[in-house]
N, C-alpha and C positions, 0 to 999 in steps of 0.2 A: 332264072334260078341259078343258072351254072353260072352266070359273071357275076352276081351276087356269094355265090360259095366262094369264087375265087379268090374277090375283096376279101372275105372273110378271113381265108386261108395267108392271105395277105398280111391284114391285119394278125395273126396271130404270129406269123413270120416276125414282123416286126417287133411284137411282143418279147420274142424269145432273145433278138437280136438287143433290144432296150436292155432285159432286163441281164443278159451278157454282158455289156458295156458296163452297167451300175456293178456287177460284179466283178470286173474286170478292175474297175475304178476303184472298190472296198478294198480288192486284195491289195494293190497298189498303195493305198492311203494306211493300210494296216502295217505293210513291209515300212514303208517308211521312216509310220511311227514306232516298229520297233527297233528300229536305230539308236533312237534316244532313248539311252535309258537311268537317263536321269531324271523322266519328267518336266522338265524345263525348257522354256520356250522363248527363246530372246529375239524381239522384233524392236521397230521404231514406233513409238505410240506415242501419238498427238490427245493431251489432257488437258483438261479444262482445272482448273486445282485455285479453291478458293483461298486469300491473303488478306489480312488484317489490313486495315489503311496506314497504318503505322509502319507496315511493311513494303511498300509501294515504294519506296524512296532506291530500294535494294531487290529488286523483285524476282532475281534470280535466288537470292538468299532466301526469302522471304515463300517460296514453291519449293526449294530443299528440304526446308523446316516443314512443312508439310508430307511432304511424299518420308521423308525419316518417318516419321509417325505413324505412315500408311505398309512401311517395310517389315515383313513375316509377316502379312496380316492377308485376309484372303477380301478381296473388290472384284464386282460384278465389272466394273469399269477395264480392268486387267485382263476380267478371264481368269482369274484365280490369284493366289500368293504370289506378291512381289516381294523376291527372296533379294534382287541388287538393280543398282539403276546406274546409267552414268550417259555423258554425251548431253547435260540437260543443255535448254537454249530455248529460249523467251520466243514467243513468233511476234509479239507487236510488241516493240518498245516506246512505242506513241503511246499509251497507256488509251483512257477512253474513247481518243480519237483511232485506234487500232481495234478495236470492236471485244473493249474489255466491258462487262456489264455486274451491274452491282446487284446482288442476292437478296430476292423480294424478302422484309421482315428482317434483315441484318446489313451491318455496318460491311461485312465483308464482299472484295473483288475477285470476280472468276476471273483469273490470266491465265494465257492459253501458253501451253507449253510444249515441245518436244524434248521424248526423253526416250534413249535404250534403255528397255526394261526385260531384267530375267524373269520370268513369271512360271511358277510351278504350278501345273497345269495337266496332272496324268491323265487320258483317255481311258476309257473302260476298255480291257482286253491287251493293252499296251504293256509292254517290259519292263521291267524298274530292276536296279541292283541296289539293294540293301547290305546294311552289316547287321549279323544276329546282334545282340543286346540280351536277349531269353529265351531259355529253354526252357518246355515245358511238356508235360507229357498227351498233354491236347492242344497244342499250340508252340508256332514260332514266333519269337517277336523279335521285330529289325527296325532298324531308324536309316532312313535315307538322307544323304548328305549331311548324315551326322544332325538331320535338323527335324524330319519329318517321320512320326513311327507309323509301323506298317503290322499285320498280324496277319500270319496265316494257319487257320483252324482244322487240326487233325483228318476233317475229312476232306481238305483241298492236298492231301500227300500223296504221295505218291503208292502202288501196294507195294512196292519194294524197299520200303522204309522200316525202319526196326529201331526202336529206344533202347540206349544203351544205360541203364539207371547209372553201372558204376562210374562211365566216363562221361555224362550227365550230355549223351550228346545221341544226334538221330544218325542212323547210319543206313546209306543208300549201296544196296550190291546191283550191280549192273551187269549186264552182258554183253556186251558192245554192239549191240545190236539199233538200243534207242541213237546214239550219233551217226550210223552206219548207213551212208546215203545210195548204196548198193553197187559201189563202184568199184570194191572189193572185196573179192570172199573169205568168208573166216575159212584161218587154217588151220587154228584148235580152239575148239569150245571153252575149255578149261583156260587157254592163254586171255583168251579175250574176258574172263571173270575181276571185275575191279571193283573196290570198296570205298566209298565217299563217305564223309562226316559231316554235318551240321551242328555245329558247336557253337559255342560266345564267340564274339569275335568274327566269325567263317561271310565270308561275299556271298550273298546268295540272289542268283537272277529268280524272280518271280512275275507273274502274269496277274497283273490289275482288274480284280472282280468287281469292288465298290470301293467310291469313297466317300468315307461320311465327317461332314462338316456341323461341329456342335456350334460354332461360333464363329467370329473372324479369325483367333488366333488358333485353334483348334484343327486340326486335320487329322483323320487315324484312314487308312488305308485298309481294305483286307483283299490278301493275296492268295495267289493259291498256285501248287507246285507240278499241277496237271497240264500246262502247255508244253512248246514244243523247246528243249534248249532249258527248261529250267532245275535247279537247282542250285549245288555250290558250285561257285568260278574260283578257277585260280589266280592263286594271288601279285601271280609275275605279270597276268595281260592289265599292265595298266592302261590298255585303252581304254577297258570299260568302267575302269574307273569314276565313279562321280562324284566324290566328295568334294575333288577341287573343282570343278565344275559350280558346282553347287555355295560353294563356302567361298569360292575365290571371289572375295569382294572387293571394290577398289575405294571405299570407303575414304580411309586414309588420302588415298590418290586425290578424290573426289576434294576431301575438305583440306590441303593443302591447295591446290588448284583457285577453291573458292578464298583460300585466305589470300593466295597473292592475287589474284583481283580484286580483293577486298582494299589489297596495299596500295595498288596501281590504282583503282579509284579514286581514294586518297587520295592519293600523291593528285589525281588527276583537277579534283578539285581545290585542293592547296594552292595550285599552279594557279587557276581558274580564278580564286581566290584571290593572288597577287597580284597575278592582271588586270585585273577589275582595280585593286586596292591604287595602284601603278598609274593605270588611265584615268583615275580619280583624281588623285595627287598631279598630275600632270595638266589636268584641264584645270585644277585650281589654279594652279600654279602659275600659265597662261594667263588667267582670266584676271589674277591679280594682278600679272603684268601689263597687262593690258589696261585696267584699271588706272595703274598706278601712271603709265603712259600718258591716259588721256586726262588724269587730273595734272600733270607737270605743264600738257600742253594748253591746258584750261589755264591754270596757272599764270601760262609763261603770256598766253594770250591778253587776261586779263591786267597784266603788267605793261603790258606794250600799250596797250589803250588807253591807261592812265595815267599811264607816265609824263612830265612835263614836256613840253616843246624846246625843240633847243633855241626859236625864236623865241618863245619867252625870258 
């Protein structure tokens, strides 16, 4: 009975130790993710991305044209909204000898791709910095990265919060105590008293409760002003900045890039082209001569054999 309690006591040891380390690992994966607070997540992602046959000839073209179509649009394949992509590159250029396969019931080819993809992608509990867009007296409304709106609902405020109808704005008095990591003591109550506003316009750090997706292109976010650190930011740290983060697309870049390979193909098969036209012309050319060679010599042959004798 007693080395049976003790496994026991054991096992519960372990228990506590387990369930320590998953906590350890949440806090961890939380800090993290509150880093980003732009939502977005840019990895390398290997895609399978169906192509017209008609587009097979250009196949890096012909996967841009696709994935544009698939950009601000939310895919289970991404993990959410692909807000920018760039870096693409074909993995088999052997086409169906490279383990391209054609789409049961359609004309169209899955070609397999790599491509950097930004993907907006917010975690439930995670940090986002918006800019107000609306004020309201039950509600704040924000767009992130200038692309994605977000809403947080009167009762996600803070109780220090106060509606100013005539400067149509929320006003937050503070006592410096919520930033005040205990590392110094206040020396006057009254000094440490500060007043913030939430206005159109104002940066506001908020903490991701839901988000609800109506469709592909649809995202609305609702936030709420009760975690740790939130409210409005100032407007000088443009660390936290996210709009360029977010908006900074190389779009341009991208389809420059694609044009002059488009050039250089070209040109690559013009050359290809003349070479061919060249070694064409050249074995005619040959083969006439050769021709014309072995009729002179037939010719010259058949002369010599017919010709009279000089005894005769």
């Amino acid at each position: 009975m007693m080395k049976r309690k003790r496994r026991d006591d054991d096992d519960d040891d372990d228990d506590d130790e387990g369930g320590k380390t998953r906590r350890r690992r949440r806090r961890r994966e939380e800090k993290e993710c509150n880093k980003n607070t732009t939502g977005c997540v840019t990895s390398v992602v290997r895609v399978s991305v169906p192509v017209h046959p008609s587009k097979l000839a250009n196949r890096k073209k012909g996967v841009r044209e696709q994935l544009d179509a698939k950009t601000l649009r939310h895919h289970d394949g991404f993990g959410g909204v692909l807000v920018k992509y760039e870096e693409l590159s074909i993995v088999n250029e052997d086409g169906m000898n490279g383990g391209e396969t054609i789409l049961p019931a359609s004309s169209y080819v899955n070609v397999k791709a790599m491509v950097k993809a930004t993907v907006f992608a917010p975690k439930m509990r995670s940090y986002l910095i918006g800019k107000v867009n609306k004020i309201g007296q039950d509600h704040i409304g924000l767009v992130v990265g200038n692309i994605f709106n977000a809403s947080i609902p009167i009762e996600k405020f803070k109780e220090n919060m106060m509606f100013d109808e005539s400067k149509n704005a929320w006003e937050i008095i503070e006592d410096g105590t919520e930033n005040n990591d205990g590392d110094e003591e206040e020396s006057d109550e009254s000094s440490s008293m500060s007043m913030k506003e939430i206005k159109v316009g104002s940066r506001v750090k908020f903490r991701v409760e839901k988000v609800n997706r109506e469709d592909d292109r649809v995202v609305l976010l609702v936030g709420s002003l009760l975690g740790k650190g939130c409210g409005p930011v100032d407007s000088s740290r443009q660390g936290d900045d996210d709009e360029e983060t977010i908006n900074g697309t190389d779009a341009a870049a991208e389809d420059d890039a694609d044009e002059e390979e488009a050039k250089r193909d070209k040109k690559r098969k013009k050359k290809a082209k003349k070479e061919k036209k060249e070694k064409k012309e050249k074995k005619e050319k040959k083969e006439k001569k050769e021709k014309k060679e072995k009729k002179e010599k037939k010719a010259k042959k058949a002369k010599k054999e017919f010709s009279p004798s000089s005894s005769e």
